[in-house]
C-alpha positions as CSV (number, residue, x, y, z in Angstrom):
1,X,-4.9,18.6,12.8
2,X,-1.7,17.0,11.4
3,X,-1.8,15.3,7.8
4,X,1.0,12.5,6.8
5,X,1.8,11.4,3.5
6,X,3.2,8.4,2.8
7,X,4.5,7.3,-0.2
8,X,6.6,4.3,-1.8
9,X,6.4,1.3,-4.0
10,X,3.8,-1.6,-4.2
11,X,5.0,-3.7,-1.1
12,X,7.2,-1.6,1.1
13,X,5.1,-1.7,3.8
14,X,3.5,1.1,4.4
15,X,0.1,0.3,5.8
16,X,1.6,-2.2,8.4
17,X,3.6,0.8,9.7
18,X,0.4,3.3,9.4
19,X,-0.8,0.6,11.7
20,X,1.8,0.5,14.1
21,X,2.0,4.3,14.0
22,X,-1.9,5.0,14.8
23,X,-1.8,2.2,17.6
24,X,1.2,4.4,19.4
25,X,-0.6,7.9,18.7
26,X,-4.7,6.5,20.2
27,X,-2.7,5.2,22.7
28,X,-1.3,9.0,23.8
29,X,-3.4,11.4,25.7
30,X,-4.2,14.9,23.7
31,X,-4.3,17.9,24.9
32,X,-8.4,17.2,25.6
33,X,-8.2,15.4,27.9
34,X,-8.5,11.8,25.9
35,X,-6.5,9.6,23.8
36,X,-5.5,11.1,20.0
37,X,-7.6,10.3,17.9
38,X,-6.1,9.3,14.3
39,X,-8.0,8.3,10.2
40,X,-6.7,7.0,7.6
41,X,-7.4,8.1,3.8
42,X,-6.2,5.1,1.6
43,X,-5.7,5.4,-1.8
44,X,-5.6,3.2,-5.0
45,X,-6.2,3.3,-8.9
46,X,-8.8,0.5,-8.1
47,X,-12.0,-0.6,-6.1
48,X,-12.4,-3.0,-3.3
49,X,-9.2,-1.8,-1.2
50,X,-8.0,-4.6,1.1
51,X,-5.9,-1.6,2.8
52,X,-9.4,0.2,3.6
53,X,-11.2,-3.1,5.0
54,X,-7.4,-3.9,7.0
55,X,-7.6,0.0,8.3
56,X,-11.3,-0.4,9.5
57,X,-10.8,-4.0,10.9
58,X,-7.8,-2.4,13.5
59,X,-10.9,0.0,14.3
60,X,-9.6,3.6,12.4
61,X,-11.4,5.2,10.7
62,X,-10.8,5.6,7.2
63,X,-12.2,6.7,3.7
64,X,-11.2,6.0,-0.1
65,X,-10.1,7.6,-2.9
66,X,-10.3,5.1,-5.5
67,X,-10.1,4.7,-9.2
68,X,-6.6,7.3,-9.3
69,X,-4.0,8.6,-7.5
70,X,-4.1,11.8,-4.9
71,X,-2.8,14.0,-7.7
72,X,-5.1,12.9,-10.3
73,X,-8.0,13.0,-8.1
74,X,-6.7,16.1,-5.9
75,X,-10.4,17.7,-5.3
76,X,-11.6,13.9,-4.2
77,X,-8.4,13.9,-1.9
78,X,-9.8,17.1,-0.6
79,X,-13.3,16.2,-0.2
80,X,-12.3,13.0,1.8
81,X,-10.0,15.1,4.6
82,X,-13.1,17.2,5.0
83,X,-15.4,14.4,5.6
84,X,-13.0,12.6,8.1
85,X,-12.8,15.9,10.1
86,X,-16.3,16.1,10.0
87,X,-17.2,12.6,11.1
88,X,-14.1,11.3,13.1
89,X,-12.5,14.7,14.3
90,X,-8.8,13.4,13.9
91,X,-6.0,15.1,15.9
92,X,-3.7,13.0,12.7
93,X,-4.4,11.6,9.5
94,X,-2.5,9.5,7.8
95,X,-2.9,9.5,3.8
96,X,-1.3,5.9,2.0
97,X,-0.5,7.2,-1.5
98,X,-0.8,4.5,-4.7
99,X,2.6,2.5,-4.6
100,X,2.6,3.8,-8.3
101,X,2.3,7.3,-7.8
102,X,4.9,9.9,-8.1
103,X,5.0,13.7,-8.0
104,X,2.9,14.4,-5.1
105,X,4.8,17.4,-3.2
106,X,4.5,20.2,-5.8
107,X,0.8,19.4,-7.1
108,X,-1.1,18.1,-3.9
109,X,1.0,18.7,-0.4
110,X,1.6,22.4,-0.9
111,X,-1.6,23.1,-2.8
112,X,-3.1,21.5,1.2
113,X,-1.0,23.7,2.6
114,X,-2.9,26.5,1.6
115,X,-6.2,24.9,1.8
116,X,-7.5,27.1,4.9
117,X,-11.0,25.8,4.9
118,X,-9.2,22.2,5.9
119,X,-7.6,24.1,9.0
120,X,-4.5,21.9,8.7
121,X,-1.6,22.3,11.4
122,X,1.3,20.4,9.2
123,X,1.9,18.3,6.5
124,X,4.8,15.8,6.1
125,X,5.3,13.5,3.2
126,X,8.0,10.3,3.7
127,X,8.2,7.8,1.2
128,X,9.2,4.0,2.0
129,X,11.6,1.5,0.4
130,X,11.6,-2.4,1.0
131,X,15.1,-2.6,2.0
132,X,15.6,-5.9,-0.1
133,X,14.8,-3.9,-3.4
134,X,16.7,-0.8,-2.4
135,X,19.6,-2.4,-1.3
136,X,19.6,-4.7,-5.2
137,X,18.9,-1.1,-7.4
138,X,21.8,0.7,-5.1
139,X,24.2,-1.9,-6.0
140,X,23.0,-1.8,-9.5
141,X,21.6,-5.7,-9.5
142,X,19.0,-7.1,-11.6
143,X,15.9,-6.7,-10.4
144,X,12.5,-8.4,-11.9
145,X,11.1,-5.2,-12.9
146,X,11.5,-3.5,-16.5
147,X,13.2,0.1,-16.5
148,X,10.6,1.7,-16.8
149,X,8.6,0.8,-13.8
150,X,12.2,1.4,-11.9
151,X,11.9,4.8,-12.8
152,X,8.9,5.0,-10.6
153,X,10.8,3.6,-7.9
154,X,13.6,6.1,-8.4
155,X,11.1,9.0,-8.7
156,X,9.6,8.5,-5.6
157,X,12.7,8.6,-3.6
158,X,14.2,11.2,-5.5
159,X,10.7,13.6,-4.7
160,X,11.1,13.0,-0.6
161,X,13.1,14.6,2.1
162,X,12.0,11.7,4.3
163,X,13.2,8.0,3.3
164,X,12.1,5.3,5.0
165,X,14.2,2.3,4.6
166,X,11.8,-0.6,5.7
167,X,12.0,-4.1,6.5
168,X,15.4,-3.8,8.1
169,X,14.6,-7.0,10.2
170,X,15.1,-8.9,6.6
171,X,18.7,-8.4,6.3
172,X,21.6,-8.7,8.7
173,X,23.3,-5.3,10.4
174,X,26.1,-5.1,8.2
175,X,23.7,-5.4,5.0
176,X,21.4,-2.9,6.5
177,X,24.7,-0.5,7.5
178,X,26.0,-0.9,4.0
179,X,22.3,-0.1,2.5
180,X,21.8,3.0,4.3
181,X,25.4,4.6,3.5
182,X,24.8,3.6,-0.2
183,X,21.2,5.2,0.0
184,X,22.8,8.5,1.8
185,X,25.4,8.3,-1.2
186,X,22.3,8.5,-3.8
187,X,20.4,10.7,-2.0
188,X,22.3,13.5,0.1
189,X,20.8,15.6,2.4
190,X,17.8,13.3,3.0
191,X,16.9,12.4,6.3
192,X,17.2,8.1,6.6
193,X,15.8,6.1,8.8
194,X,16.1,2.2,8.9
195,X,12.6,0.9,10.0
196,X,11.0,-2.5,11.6
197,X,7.4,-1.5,11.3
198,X,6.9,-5.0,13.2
199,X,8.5,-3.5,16.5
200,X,6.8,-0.6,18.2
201,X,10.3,1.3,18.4
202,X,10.2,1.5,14.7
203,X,7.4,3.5,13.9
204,X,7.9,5.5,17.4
205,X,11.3,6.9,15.7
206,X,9.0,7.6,12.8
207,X,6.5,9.5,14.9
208,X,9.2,11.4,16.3
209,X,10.6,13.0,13.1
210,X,7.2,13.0,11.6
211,X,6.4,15.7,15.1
212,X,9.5,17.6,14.5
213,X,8.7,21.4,13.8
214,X,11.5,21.6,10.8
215,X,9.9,21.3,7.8
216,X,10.7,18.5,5.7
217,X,9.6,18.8,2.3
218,X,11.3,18.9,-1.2
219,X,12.1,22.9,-2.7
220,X,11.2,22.7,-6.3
221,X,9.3,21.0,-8.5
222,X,10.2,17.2,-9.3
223,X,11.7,16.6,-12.7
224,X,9.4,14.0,-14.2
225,X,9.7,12.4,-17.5
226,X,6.0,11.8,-18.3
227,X,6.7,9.5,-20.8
228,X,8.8,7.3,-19.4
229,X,6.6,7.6,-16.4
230,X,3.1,6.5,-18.3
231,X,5.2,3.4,-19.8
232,X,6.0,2.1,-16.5
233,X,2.5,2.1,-14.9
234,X,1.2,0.6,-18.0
235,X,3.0,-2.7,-17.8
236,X,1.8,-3.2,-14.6
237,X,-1.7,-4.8,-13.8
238,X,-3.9,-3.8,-11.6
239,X,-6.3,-6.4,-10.4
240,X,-9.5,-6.1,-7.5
241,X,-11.5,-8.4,-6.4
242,X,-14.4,-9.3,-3.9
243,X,-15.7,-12.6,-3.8
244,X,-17.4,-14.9,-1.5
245,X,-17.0,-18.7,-1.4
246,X,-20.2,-20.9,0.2
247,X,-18.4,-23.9,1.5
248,X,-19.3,-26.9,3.5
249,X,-19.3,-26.0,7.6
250,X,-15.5,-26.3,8.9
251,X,-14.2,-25.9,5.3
252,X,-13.6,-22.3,4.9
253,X,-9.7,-22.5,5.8
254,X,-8.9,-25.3,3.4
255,X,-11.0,-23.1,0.9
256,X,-8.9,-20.2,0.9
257,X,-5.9,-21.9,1.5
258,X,-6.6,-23.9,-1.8
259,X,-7.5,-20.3,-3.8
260,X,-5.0,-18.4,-2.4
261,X,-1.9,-21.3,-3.4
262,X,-3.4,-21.5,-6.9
263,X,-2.8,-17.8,-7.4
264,X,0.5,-17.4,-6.0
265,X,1.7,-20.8,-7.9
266,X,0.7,-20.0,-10.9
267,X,2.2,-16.6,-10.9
268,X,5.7,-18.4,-10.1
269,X,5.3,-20.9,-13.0
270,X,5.0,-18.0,-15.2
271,X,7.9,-16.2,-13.4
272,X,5.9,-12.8,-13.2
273,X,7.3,-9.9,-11.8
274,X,5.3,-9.0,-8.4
275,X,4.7,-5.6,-7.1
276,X,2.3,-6.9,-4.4
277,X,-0.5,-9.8,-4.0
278,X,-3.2,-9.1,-0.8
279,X,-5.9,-10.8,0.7
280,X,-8.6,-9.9,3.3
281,X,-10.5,-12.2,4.8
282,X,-13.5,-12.2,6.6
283,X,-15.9,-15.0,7.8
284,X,-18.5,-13.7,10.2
285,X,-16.1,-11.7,12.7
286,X,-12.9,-13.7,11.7
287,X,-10.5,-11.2,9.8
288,X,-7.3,-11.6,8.3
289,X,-5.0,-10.5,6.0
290,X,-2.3,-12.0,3.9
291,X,0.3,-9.9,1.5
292,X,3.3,-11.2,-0.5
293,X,5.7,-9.2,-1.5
294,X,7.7,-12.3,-3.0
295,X,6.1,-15.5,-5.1
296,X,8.8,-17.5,-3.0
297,X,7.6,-16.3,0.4
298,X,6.9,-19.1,2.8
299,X,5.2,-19.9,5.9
300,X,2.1,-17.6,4.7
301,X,-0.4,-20.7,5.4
302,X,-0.1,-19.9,9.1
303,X,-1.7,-16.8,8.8
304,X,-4.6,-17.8,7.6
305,X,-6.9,-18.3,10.8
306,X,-9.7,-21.0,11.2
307,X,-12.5,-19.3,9.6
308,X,-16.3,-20.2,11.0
309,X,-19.3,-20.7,8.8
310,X,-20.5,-21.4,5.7
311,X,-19.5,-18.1,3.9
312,X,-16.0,-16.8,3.4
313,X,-16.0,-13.5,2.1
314,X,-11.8,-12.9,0.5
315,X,-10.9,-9.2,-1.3
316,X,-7.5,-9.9,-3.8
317,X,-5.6,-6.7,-5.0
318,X,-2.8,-7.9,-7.5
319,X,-0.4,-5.5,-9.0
320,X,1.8,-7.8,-11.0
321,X,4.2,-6.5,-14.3
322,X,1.5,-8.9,-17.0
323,X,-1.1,-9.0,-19.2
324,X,-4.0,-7.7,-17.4
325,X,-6.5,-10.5,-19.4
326,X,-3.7,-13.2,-18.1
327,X,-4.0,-11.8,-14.7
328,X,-7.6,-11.8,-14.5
329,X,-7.9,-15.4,-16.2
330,X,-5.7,-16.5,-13.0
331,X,-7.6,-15.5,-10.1
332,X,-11.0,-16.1,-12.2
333,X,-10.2,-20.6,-12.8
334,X,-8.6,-20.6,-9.3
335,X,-11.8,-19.8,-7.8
336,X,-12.9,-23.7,-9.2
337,X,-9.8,-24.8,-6.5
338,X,-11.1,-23.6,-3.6
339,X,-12.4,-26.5,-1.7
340,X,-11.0,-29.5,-0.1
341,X,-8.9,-31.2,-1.9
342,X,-9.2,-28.2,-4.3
343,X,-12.6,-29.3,-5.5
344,X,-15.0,-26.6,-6.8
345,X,-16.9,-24.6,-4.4
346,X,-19.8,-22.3,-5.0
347,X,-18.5,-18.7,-5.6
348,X,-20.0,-15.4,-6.2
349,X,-18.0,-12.9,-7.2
350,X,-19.5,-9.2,-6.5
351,X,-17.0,-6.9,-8.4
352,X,-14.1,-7.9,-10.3
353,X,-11.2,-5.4,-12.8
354,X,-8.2,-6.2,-14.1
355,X,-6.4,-3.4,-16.2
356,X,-3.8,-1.3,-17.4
357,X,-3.4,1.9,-15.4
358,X,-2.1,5.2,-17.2
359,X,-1.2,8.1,-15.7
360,X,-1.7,12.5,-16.2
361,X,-0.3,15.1,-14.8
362,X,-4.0,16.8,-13.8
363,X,-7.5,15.6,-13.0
364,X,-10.2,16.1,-15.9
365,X,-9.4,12.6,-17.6
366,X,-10.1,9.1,-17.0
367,X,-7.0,7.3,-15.3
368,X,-7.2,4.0,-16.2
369,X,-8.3,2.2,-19.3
């Protein structure tokens, strides 16, 4: 069995190319005689993982590890691989590393590498890059985000051997030329590739480097400053959230469409700073879901399908640079704005956490406050 890790920041797009990637692989004969079969491990310092319910929607099956990242919660990371080998038999899994996370090669991917009991073939790790942010910090732009949380971003792409430049159907070929000889520049001797996760070529050229017998994996330990590393995740918020809305029949779209706009508009009044803002869906067997990536983005509203029945069940995961209480106070009085004409609908929320994360370099303590 083949394990992928894949890394990056908040919004780079790395489940919709796990997506794309297991859709080519189940649709490849193995060696058995049938089609490859492929789980997903997702991962996030919170609960309710849209990612998880997105992963098991497109019909893969996938386990958490929740509440920390793979290092932190390495023997839960172990324990998961175990159980999807046990239940799903996967020919490849793919693991979707915390867009926070950093330092991953030295104490989880070789550690696995040993790990006989898990009888694992190889192990890659890539980490992706939204081309619009990599493209601003290369040029040496402003960017929303304080230093600190930069650093994370710098980190992560400093740690791989693989870089994913994604979204490359964002900017024009010149500006996606120029990016990826500035991020060769940066990062020498790191193997590049400039991604549309949209298009099935994209994550094919993926799958092809990913299946390449060279290993491709960092020698030495990264050089983190811990410090300056904690700082960073702790001015971001993390937010989860399950809710479900009881609306009149035929009202569940304007419902959502109402919650979801109050979010995302007042998060632009108060300029914040947005690593990523997600939605699923789900009303009866209607699924969807929505993910920003920009407060400005447009055209959203047309994802948002007609949604049957009286009870619209949404997950939110927020990771914005703000007060966690501010945060949470957001998403809380917009759930009085989704009806129609933004009048109040009944709402019960079944699990909601907005926080601070911090960070350690082993498991044994709590990893959020």
């Amino acid at each position: 069995m083949k394990l992928h890790i894949v890394g990056g920041f908040l919004g780079s797009g790395k489940t919709t190319a796990i997506v794309s990637a297991a859709k080519l692989l189940m649709a490849r004969p193995s060696s058995h005689g049938r089609s490859l079969r492929v789980g997903v491990v997702t991962n996030d310092k919170g609960r309710h993982l849209v990612d998880t319910a997105f992963f098991r929607g497109a019909q893969i099956p996938t386990v958490e590890v929740p509440g920390g990242c793979f290092r932190c919660n390495y023997g839960d990371f172990q324990d998961r691989i175990a159980q999807l080998q046990t239940d799903a038999q996967p020919d490849v899994i793919f693991a979707e590393s915390v867009g926070s996370c950093v330092d991953l090669v030295g104490p989880v991917v070789k550690p696995l590498l040993e790990a006989s009991d898990l009888a694992l073939e190889a192990i890659t790790y890539s980490v992706f890059a939204d081309i619009r942010l990599l493209s601003r910090r290369l040029k040496g732009q402003d960017l929303p985000f304080t230093e600190e949380i930069l650093y994370i971003f710098d980190q992560q792409l400093e740690e791989s051997q693989i870089i994913v430049v994604n979204k490359i159907d964002l900017q024009d070929g010149a500006a996606v030329a120029e990016v990826m000889s500035l991020a060769q520049q940066r990062f020498p001797g790191r193997v590049m590739l400039g991604q549309n996760s949209l298009l099935p070529e994209g994550p094919a050229r993926w799958l092809t480097l990913l299946e390449s017998p060279k290993p491709l994996l960092r020698d030495g330990p990264l050089d983190v400053d811990y410090r300056r590393y904690m700082k960073g995740a702790a001015q971001m918020s993390w937010l989860d959230e399950a809710v479900t809305f009881t609306v009149p029949e035929g009202q569940g779209r304007a419902a959502v469409l109402a919650f979801i706009a109050t979010v995302v508009q007042e998060l632009r009044g108060e300029n914040r700073p947005l690593g990523h803002l997600k939605f699923f869906i789900q009303a009866d067997s209607t699924r969807a879901k929505i993910s920003f990536t920009s407060l400005e983005q447009e055209g959203w509203e047309s994802e948002v399908p007609a949604l049957p029945g009286t009870e619209i069940m949404v997950v939110t995961n927020a990771r914005v640079q703000m007060p966690a209480t501010r945060l949470r106070a957001i998403v809380t009085d917009a759930h009085g704005n989704a009806g129609p004409g933004r009048q109040p609908v009944m709402s019960q929320t079944s699990g909601i956490r907005a926080f601070h994360p911090r960070v350690r370099k082993s498991s044994g303590d709590p990893d959020h406050k």
